[in-house]
Kinemage of the C-alpha trace (Angstrom):
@kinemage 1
@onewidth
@group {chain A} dominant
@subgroup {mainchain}
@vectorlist {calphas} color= white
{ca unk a 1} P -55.858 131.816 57.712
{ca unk a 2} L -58.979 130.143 57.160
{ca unk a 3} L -62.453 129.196 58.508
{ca unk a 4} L -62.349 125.480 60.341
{ca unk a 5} L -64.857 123.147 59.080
{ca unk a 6} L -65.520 119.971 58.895
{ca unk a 7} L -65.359 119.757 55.148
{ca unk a 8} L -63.019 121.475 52.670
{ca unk a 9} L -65.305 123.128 50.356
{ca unk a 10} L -64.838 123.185 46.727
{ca unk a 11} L -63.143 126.814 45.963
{ca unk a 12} L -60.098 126.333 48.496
{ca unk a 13} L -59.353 123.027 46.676
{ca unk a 14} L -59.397 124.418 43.243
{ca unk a 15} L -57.241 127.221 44.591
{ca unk a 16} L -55.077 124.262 45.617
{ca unk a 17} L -54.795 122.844 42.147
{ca unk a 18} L -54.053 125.834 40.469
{ca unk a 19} L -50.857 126.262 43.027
{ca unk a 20} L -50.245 122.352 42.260
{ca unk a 21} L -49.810 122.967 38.426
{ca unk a 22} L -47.831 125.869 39.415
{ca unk a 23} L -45.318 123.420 40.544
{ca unk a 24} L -45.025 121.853 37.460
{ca unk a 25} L -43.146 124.794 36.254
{ca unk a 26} L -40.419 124.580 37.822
{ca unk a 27} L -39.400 120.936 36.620
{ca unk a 28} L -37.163 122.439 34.405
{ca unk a 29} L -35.861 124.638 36.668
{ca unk a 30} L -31.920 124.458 38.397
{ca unk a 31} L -32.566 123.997 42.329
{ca unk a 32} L -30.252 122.618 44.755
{ca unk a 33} L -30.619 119.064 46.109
{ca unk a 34} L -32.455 120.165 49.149
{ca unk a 35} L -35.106 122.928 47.984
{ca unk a 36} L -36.263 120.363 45.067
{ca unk a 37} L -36.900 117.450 48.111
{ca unk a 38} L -38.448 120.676 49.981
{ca unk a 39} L -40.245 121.441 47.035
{ca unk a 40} L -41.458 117.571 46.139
{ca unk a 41} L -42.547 117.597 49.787
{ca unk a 42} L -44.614 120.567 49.305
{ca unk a 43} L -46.391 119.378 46.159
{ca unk a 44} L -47.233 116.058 47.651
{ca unk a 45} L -48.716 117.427 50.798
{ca unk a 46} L -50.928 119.820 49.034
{ca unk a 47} L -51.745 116.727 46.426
{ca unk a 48} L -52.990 114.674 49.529
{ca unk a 49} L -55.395 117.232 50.718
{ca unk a 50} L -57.108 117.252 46.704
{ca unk a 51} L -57.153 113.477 46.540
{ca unk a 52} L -58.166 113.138 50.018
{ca unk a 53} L -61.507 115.334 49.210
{ca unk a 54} L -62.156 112.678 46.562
{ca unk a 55} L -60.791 114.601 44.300
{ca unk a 56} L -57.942 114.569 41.125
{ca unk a 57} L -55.762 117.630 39.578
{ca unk a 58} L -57.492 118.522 35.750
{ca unk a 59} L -54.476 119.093 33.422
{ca unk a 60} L -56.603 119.070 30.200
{ca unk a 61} L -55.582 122.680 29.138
{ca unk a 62} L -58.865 122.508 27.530
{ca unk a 63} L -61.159 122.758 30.696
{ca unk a 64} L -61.756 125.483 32.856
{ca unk a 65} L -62.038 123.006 35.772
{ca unk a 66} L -59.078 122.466 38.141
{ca unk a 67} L -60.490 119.404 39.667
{ca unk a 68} L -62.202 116.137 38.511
{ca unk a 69} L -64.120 114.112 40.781
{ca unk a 70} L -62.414 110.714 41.555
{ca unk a 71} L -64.725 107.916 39.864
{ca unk a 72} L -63.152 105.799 42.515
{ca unk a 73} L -64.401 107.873 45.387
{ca unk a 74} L -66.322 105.205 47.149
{ca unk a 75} L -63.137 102.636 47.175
{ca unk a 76} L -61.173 104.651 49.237
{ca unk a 77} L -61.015 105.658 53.001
C-alpha cells in the first residue's frame, strides 16, 4: 500500500486533504446513525495524520494548495 518511512512526505498528505474535503460533501447527505459516526471517525483519523505532519486542510477555493503549514508547528508535540 505504501513505502514505510520515517516521514510522510508531502504528496500523500495532499492526497489526504483532497479525500478530507471530499467528506465535506456529504454533510448534506441522508446517512443512518451509524455510517455518519463511521464516517466522522474516518474524517478525524485521516485529519490527525495532516495536523500531525504540522500541517492544516486549505479550503480557500482560491489556492491550488491542499495544505498550509501550521504557524504553530513548533508548540506542538
Amino acid at each position: 500500500m505504501s513505502n514505510l518511512t520515517d516521514k510522510t512526505e508531502y504528496r500523500a498528505l495532499s492526497i489526504i486533504a483532497r479525500i478530507i474535503k471530499e467528506f465535506e460533501k456529504m454533510h448534506y447527505l441522508d446517512m443512518s446513525k451509524n455510517d455518519d459516526w463511521d464516517t466522522c471517525s474516518a474524517r478525524n483519523l485521516l485529519q490527525g495524520i495532516v495536523e500531525s505532519n504540522g500541517y492544516k486542510i486549505n479550503y480557500d477555493q482560491n489556492s491550488k494548495k491542499p495544505l498550509l503549514k501550521n504557524q504553530d508547528d513548533g508548540l506542538r508535540k
